[in-house]
FIDO-718009 format. One record per atom (N, C-alpha, C): x, y, z; atom name; residue number from 1; residue in three letters; chain. Coordinates in steps of 0.001 Angstrom, whole numbers. Example, Ala and Ser with C-alpha at 12.3 -4.5 7.8 and 13.67 -1.06 7.14 Angstrom:
2
      px      py      pz atomo num residuo cadena
   13190   -5690    7800     N   1     ALA      A
   12300   -4500    7800    CA   1     ALA      A
   13200   -3300    7800     C   1     ALA      A
   12850   -2250    7080     N   2     SER      A
   13670   -1060    7140    CA   2     SER      A
   12900      30    7870     C   2     SER      A
//
This chain:
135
      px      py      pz atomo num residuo cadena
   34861    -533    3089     N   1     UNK      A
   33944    -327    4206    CA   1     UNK      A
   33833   -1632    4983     C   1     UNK      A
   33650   -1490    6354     N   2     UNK      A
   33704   -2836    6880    CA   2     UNK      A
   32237   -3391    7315     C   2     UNK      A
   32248   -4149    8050     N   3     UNK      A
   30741   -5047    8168    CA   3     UNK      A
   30487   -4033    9074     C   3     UNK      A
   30855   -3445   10141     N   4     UNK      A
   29667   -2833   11103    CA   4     UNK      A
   29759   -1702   10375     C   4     UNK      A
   30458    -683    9319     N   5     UNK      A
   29826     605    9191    CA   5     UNK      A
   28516    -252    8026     C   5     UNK      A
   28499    -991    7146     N   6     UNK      A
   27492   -1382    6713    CA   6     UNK      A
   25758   -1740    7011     C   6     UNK      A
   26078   -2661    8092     N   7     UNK      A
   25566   -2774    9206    CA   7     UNK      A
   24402   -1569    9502     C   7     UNK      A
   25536    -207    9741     N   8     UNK      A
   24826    1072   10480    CA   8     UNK      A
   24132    1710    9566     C   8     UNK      A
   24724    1822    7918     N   9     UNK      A
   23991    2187    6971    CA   9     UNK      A
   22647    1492    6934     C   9     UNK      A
   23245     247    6891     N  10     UNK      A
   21538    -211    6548    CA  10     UNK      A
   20437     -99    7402     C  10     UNK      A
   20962     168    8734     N  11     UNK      A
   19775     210   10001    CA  11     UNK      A
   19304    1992    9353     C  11     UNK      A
   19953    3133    9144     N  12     UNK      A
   19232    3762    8453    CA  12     UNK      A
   18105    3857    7768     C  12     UNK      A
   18485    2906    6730     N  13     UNK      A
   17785    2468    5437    CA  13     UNK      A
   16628    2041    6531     C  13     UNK      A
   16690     789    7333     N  14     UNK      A
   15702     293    8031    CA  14     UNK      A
   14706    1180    8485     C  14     UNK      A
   15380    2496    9410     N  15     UNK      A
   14896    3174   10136    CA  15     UNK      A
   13872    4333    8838     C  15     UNK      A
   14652    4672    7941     N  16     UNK      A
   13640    5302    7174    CA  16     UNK      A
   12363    4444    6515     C  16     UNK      A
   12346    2818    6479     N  17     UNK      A
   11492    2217    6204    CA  17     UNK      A
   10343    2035    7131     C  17     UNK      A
   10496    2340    8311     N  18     UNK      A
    9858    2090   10120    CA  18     UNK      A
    9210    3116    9800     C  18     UNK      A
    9216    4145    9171     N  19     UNK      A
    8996    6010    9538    CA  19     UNK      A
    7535    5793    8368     C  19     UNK      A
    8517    5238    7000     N  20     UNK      A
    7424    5291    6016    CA  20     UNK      A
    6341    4440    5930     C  20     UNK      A
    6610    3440    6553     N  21     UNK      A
    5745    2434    6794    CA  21     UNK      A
    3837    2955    7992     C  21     UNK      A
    4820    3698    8861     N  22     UNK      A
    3537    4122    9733    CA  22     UNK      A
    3422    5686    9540     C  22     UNK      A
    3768    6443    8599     N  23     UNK      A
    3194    7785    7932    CA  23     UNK      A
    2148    7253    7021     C  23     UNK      A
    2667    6139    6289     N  24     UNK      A
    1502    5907    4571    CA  24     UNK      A
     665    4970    5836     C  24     UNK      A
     759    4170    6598     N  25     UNK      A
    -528    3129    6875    CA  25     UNK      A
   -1364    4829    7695     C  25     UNK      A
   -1146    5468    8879     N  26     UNK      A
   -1618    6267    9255    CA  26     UNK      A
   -2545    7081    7947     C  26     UNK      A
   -1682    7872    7386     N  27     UNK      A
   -2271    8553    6095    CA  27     UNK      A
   -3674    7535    5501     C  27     UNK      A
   -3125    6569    4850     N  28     UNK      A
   -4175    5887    4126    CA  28     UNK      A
   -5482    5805    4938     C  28     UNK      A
   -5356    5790    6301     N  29     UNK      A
   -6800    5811    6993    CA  29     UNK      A
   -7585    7102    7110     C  29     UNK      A
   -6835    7966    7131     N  30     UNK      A
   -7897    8994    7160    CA  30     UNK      A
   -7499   10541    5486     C  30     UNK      A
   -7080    9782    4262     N  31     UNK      A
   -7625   10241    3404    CA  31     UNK      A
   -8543   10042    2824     C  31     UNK      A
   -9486   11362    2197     N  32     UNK      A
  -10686   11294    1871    CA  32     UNK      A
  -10674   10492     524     C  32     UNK      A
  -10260   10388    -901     N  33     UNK      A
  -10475    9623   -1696    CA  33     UNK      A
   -9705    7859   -1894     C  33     UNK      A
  -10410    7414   -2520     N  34     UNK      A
   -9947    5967   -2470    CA  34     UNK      A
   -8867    5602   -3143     C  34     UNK      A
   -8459    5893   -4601     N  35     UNK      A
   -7395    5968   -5059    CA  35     UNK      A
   -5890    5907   -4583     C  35     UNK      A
   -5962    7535   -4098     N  36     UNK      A
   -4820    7749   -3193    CA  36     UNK      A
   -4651    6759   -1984     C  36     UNK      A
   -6111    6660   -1685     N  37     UNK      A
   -5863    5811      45    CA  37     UNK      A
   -4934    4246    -307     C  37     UNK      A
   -5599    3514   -1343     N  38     UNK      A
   -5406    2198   -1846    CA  38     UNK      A
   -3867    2048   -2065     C  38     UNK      A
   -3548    3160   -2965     N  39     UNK      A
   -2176    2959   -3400    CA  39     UNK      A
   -1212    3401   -2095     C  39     UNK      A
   -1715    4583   -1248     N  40     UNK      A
    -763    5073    -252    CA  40     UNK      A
    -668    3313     754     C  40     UNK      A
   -1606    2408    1196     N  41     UNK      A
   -2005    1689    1697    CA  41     UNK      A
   -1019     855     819     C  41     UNK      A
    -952     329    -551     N  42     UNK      A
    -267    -429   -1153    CA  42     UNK      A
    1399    -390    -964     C  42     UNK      A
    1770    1255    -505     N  43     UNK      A
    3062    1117    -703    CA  43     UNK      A
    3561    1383     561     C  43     UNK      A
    2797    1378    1512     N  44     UNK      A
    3103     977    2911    CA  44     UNK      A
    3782    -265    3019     C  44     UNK      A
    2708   -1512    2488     N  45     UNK      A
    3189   -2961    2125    CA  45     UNK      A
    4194   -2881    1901     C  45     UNK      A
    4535   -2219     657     N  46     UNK      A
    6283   -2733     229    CA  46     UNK      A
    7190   -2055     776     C  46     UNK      A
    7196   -1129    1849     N  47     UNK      A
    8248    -358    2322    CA  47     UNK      A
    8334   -1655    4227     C  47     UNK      A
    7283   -2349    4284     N  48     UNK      A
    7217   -3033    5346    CA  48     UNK      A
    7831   -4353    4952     C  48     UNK      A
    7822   -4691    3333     N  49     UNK      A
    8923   -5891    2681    CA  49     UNK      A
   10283   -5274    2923     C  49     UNK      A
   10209   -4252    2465     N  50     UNK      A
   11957   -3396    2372    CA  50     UNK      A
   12506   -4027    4122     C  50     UNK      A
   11685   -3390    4904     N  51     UNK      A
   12180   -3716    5896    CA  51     UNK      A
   12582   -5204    6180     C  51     UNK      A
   11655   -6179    6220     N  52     UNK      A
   12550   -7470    5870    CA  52     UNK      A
   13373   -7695    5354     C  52     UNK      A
   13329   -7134    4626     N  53     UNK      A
   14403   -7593    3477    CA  53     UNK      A
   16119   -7081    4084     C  53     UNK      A
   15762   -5583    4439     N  54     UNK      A
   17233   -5070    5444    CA  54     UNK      A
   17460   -5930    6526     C  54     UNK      A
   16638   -5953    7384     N  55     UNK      A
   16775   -6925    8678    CA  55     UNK      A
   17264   -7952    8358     C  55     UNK      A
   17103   -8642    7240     N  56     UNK      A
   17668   -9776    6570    CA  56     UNK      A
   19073   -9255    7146     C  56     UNK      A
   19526   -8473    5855     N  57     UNK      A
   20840   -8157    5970    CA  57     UNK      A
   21530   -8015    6812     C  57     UNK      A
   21018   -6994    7664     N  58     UNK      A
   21576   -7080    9179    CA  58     UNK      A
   22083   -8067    9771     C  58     UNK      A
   20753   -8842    9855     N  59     UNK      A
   21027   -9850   10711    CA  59     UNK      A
   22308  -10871   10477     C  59     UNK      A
   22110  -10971    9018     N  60     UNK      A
   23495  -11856    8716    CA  60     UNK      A
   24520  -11481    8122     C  60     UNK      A
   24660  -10615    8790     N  61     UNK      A
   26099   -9722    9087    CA  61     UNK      A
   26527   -9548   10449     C  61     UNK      A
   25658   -9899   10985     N  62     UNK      A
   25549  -10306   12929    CA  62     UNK      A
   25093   -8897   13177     C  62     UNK      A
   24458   -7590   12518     N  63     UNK      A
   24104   -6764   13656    CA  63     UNK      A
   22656   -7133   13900     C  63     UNK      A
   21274   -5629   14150     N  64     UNK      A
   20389   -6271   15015    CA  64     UNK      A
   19830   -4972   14351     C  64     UNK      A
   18314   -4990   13868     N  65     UNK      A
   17912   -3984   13426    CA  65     UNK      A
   17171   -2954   14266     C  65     UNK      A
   18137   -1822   14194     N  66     UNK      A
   17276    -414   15231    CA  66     UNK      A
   16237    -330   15028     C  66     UNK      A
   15089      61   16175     N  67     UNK      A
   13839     897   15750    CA  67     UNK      A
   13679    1706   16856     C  67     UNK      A
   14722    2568   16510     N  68     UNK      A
   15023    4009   17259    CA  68     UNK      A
   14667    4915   16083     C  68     UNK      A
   13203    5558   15683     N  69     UNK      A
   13112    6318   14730    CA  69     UNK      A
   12579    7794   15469     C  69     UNK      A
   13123    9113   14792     N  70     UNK      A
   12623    9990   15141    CA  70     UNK      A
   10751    9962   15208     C  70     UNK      A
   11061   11310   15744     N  71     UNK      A
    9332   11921   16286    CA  71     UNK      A
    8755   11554   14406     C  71     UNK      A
    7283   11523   14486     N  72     UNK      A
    6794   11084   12519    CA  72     UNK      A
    6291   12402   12403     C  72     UNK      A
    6460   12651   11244     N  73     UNK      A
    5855   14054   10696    CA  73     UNK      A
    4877   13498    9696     C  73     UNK      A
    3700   13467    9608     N  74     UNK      A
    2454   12878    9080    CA  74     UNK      A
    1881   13821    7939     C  74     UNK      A
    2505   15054    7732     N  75     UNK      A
    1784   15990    6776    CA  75     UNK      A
    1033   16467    7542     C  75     UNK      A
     213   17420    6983     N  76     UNK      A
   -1185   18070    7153    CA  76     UNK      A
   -1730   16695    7211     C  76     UNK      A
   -3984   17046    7317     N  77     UNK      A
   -4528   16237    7558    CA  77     UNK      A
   -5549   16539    5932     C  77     UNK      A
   -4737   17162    4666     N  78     UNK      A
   -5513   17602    3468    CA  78     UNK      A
   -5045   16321    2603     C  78     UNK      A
   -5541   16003    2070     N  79     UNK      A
   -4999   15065     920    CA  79     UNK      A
   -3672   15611    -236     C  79     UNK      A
   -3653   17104    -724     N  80     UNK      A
   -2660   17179   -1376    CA  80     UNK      A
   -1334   17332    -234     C  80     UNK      A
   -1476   17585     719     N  81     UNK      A
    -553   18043    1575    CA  81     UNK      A
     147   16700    1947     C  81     UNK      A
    -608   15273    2129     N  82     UNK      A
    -333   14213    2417    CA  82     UNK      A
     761   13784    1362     C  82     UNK      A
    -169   13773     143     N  83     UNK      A
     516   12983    -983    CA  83     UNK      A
    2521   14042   -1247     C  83     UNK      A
    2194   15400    -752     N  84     UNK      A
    3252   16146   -1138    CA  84     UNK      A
    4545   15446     497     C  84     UNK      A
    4167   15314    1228     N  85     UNK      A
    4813   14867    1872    CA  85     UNK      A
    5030   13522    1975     C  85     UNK      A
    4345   12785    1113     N  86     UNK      A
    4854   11227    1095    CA  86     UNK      A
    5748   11548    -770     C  86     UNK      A
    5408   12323   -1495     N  87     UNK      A
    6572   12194   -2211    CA  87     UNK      A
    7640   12660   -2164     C  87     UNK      A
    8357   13589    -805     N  88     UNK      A
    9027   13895    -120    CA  88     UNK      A
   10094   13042     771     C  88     UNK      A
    8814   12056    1082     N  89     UNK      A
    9867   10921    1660    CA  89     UNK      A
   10382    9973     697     C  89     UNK      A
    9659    9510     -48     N  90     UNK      A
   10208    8543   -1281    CA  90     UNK      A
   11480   10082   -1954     C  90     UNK      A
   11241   10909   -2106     N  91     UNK      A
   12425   11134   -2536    CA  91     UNK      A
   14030   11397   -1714     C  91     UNK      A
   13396   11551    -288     N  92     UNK      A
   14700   11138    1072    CA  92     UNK      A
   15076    9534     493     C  92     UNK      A
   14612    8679     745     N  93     UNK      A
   14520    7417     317    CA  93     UNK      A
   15472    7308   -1000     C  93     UNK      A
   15296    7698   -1655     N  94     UNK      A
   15907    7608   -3346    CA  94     UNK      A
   17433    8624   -2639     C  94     UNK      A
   17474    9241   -2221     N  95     UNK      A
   18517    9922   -2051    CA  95     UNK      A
   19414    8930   -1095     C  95     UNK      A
   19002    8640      45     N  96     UNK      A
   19547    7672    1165    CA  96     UNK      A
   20384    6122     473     C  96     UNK      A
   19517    5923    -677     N  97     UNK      A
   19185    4683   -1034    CA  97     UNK      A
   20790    4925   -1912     C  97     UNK      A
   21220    5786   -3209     N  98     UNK      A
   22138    5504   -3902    CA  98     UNK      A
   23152    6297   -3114     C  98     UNK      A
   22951    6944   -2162     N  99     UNK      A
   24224    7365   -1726    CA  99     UNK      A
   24982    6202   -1097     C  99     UNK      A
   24224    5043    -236     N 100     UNK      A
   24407    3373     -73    CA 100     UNK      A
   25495    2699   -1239     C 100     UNK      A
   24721    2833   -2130     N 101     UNK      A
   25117    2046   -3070    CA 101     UNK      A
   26411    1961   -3432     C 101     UNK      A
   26958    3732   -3296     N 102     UNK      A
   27959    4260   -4059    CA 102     UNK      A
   28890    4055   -2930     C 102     UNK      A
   28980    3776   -1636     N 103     UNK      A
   29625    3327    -726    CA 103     UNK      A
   29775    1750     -68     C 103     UNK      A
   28714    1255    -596     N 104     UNK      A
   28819      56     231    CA 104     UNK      A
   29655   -1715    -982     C 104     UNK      A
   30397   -2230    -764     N 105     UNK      A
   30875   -3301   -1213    CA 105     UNK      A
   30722   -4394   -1412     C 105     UNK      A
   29634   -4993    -464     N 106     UNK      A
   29064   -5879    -495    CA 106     UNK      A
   27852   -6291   -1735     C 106     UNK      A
   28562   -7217   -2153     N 107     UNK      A
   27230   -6822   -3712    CA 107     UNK      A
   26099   -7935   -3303     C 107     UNK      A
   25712   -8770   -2180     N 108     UNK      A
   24396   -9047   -1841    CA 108     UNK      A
   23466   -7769   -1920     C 108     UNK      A
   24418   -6671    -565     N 109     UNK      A
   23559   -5692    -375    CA 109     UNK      A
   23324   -4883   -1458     C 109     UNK      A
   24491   -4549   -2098     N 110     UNK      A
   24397   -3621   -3365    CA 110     UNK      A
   22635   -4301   -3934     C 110     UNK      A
   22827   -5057   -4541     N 111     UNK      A
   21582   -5657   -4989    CA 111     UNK      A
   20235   -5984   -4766     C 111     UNK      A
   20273   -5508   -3065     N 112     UNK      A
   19086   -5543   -2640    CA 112     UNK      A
   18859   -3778   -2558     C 112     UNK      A
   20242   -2953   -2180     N 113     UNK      A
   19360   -1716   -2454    CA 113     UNK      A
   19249   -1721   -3671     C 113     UNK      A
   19484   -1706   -4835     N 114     UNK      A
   19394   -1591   -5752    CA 114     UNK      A
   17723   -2225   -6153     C 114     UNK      A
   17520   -3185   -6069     N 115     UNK      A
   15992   -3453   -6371    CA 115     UNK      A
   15292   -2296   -5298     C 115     UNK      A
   15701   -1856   -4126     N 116     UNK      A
   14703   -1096   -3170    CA 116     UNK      A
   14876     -34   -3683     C 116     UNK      A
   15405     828   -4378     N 117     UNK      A
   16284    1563   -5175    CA 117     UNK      A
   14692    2380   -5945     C 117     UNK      A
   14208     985   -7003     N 118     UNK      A
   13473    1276   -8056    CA 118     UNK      A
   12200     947   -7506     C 118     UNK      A
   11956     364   -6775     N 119     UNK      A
   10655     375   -6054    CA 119     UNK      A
   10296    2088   -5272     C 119     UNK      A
   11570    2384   -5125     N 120     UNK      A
   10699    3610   -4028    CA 120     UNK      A
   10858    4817   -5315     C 120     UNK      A
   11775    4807   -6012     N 121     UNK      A
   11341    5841   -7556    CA 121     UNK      A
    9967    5175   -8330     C 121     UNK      A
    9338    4501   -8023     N 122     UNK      A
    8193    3719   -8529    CA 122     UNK      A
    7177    4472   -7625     C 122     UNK      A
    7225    4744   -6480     N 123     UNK      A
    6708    4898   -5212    CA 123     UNK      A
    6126    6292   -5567     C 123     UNK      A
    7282    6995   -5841     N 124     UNK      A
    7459    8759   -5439    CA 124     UNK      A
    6622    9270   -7162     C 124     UNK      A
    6905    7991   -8237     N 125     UNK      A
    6017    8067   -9585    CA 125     UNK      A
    4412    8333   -9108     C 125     UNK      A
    4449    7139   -8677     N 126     UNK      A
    3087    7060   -8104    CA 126     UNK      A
    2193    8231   -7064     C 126     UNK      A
    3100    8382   -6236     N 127     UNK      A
    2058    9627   -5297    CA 127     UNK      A
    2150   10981   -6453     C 127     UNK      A
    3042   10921   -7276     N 128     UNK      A
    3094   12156   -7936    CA 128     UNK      A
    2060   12144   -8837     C 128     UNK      A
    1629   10919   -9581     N 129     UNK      A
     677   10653  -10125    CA 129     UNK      A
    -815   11546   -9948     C 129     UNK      A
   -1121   10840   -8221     N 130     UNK      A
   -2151   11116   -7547    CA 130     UNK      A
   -2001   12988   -7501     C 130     UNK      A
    -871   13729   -7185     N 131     UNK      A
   -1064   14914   -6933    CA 131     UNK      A
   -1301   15628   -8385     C 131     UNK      A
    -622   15192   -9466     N 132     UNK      A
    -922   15444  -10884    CA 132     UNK      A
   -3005   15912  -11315     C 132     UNK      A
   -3149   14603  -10674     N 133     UNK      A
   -4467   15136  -10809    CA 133     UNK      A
   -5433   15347  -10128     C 133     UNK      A
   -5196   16193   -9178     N 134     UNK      A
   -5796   16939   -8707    CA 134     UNK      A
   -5339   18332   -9199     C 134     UNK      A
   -4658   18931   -9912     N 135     UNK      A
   -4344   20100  -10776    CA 135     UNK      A
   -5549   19935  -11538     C 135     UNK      A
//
């Protein structure tokens, strides 16, 4: 694979981090319990590191990181409906993330998806958590 299809993968990766980043900060403000809000709020943070962390890459590979992201689909405005659609995206994410892996050559990047890898299966643990109990 060469540097610019890499490049385009990762602005993906980027672009699904742009999406998740302002679904969970949006979400976290107007769910009703604190729990969910804190942690949805917490893993906003690290999907807004992810993004550094790609842009990194990008950048020094000479491309330039897109933030051409589709229209946001925010869930409902219910709390289980939220959490079911943010573990929806962590699992786009987990899917996006090793299909990367299994294509790309570069083992900087390999290694950075790879840590972003287990953070967002950490992620999709977590909101599942929150929907667990509310059963």
């Amino acid at each position: 694979m060469d540097t610019k299809e890499t490049i385009n993968l990762l602005n993906e990766a980027f672009v699904h981090e742009i999406e998740a980043t302002m679904i969970y900060v949006r979400n976290a403000f107007i769910m009703p319990q604190c729990d969910p809000s804190r942690v949805t709020e917490a893993i906003a943070v690290d999907e807004m590191r992810h993004m550094n962390w790609l842009a990194d890459l990008i950048v020094k590979r000479g491309g330039k990181p897109s933030m051409e992201h589709k229209e946001l689909d925010f869930g409902e405005d219910d709390l289980r409906s939220q959490l079911e659609h943010q573990v929806t995206h962590e699992t786009e994410a987990i899917e996006i993330y090793e299909r990367m892996i299994g294509l790309i050559e570069d083992e900087e990047v390999v290694g950075v998806l790879k840590h972003i890898l287990d953070e967002e299966k950490r992620h999709r643990k977590e909101f599942r958590m929150r929907l667990d109990r509310m059963d």
